[in-house]
N, C-alpha and C positions, 0 to 999 in steps of 0.2 A: 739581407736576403729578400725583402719587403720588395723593394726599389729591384732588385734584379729581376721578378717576375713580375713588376708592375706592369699591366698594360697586356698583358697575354696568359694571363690564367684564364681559362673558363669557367662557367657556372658547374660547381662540386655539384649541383642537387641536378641527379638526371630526370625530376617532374619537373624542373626549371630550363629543362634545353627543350628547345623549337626543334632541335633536329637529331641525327643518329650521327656516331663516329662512324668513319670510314677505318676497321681494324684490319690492319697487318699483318701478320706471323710469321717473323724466323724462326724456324726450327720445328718441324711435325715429330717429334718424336711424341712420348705419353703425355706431354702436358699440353703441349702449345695447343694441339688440335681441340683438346678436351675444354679451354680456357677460351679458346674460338670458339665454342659451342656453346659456350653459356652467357655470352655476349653478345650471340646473335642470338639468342634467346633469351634475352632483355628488350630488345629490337634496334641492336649496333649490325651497322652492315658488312660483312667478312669484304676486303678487298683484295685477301689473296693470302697465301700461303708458300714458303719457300719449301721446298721437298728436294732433296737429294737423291735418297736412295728411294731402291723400289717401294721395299717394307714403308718406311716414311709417306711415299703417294699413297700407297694401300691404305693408309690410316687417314690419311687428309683427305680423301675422296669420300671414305667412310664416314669421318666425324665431320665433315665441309661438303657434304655433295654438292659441287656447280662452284664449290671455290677457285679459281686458277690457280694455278701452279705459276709464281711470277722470281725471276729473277732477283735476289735481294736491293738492289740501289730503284730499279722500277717499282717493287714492293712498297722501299720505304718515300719513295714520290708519289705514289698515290695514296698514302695514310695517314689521319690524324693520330691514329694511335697505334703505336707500333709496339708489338710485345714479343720481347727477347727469351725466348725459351729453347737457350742453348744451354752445352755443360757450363759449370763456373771456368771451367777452365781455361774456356776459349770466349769469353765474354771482355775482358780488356782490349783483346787483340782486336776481337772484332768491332766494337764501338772506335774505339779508334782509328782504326784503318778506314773505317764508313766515313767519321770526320774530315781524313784526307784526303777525301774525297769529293769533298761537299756536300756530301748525301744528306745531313741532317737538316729538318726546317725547323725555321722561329716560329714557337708556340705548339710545336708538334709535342706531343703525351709521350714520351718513350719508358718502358716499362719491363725492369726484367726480374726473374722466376729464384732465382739464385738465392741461396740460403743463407749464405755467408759473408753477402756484402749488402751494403748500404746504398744511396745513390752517388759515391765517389768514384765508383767505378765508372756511372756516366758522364764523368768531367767533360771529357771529352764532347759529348752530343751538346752538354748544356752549355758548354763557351758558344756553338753556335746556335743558341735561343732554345731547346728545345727543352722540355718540363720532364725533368727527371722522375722516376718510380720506383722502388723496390717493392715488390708485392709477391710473397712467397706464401702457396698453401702449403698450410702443416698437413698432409695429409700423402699415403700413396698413391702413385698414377698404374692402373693398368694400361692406361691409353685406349678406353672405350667408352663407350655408354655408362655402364656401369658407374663410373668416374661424377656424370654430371648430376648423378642422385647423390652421393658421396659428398661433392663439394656443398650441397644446402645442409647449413648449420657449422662447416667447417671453420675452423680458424687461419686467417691467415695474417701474416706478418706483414704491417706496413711502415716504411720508412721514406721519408720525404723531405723534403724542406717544409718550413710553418706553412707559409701560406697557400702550398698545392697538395698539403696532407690528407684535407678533405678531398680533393678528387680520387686520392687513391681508394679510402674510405669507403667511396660512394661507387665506384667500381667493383668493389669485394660485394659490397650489397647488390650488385645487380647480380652479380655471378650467383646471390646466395650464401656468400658465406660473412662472418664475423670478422669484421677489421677487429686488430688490436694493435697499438702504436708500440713498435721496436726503436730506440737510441740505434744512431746511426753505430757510435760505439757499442753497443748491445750487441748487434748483428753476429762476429764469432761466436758469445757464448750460446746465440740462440741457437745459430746451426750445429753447436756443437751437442747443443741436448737434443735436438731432431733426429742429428746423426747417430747418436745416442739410444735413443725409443727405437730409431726401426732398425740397428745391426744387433741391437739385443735382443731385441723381442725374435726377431727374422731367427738367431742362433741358437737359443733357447729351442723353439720349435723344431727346428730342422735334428737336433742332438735329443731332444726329448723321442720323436716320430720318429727315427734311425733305432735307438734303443728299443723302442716296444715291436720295429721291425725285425728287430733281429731276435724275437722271442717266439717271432710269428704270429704276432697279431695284427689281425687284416685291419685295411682303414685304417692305420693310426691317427691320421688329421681325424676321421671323425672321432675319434673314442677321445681326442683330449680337446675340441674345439669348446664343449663348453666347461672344461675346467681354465681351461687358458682364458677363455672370456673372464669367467665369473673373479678370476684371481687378477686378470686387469683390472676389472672395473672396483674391485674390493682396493687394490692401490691407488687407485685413480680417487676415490672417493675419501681416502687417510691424505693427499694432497689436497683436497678443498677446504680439510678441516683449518680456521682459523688457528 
């Protein structure tokens, strides 16, 4: 793996680069936009954003004011670092199909959001030279402002090969948040505790606020936000215990 990125890795330490990436983004839905925004707020220069639907512009405009709206294959030609923030489900199809393309370059940063995969899923970009990523925040996206206070201190998942690990690492810190290194094999069980935290906690609430609705008491989000805090963090805290 040494010898395959030999020669085209760049400097992991962003006090160590001369200059800014040139960032990409497929996919404006709640994260890409939000993940562009804290990257040019590192001082990485946005070079575009793909946008499909309306809602999608609405948000890229908002979280990228003055970013273009570029075609995906023109996207990924003008970008050192390209970050895939589509469903997982359409992430094989689409790295590949890019490959068949010739759309990927040698040395290019490609980087995607997905919880449940590794960088295998990039086979594809990285046969032609491009520096594979998985870099998944543990955290939810509203898709706003909001989002880019959220990400400082968050934890995110990183998987890589050895010797471009640190870039990914060094990425998460610009955004603000906590690398923690995921096994490529890891990857399932980690999305599946993720997947875990937010449809329980998300169903809990929604069945807990229905019941105190139907008793008639007003505001139930507010009458149980800080008993739902204090009994997360009271779990959260028998988890640190050694």
């Amino acid at each position: 793996m040494s010898d395959q990125f030999a020669g085209r890795v760049p400097d992991a330490n962003p006090r160590h680069r001369t200059g800014r990436l040139g960032v990409g983004i497929i996919g404006a839905g709640r994260v890409g936009p939000v993940l562009g925004a804290a990257l040019a707020g590192a001082g990485h220069a946005i070079v575009g954003i793909s946008a499909i639907s309306e809602a999608s512009r609405e948000r890229a405009e908002v979280m990228l004011p003055g970013a273009p709206i570029l075609e995906v294959p023109d996207l990924i030609e003008r970008s050192e670092l390209v970050i895939l923030a589509v469903p997982a489900s359409e992430l094989l199809a689409l790295v590949t199909g890019l490959a068949s393309t010739g759309a990927w370059q040698p040395g290019q940063l490609v980087v995607h959001t997905a919880a449940e995969f590794g960088t295998e899923v990039l086979a594809a970009a990285t046969a032609a030279g491009a520096i594979p990523l998985a870099i998944h925040p543990a955290m939810s996206f509203t898709g706003t402002s909001i989002d880019l206070t959220q990400l400082i201190g968050s934890y995110f998942a990183v998987t890589a090969p050895g010797p471009v690990q640190p870039i990914g690492q060094a990425l998460v810190v610009e955004m603000g948040g906590e690398p923690i290194v995921v096994a490529e094999k890891d990857r399932p069980a980690y999305a599946e505790a993720i997947a875990t935290a937010t449809s329980f906690s998300s169903a809990i609430v929604d069945q807990a606020t229905a019941l105190l609705a139907g008793i008639g008491v007003e505001a139930p989000g507010e009458m149980l936000a800080p008993l739902v805090r204090s009994s997360v963090e009271i779990a959260l805290r028998r988890a640190q215990r050694p």
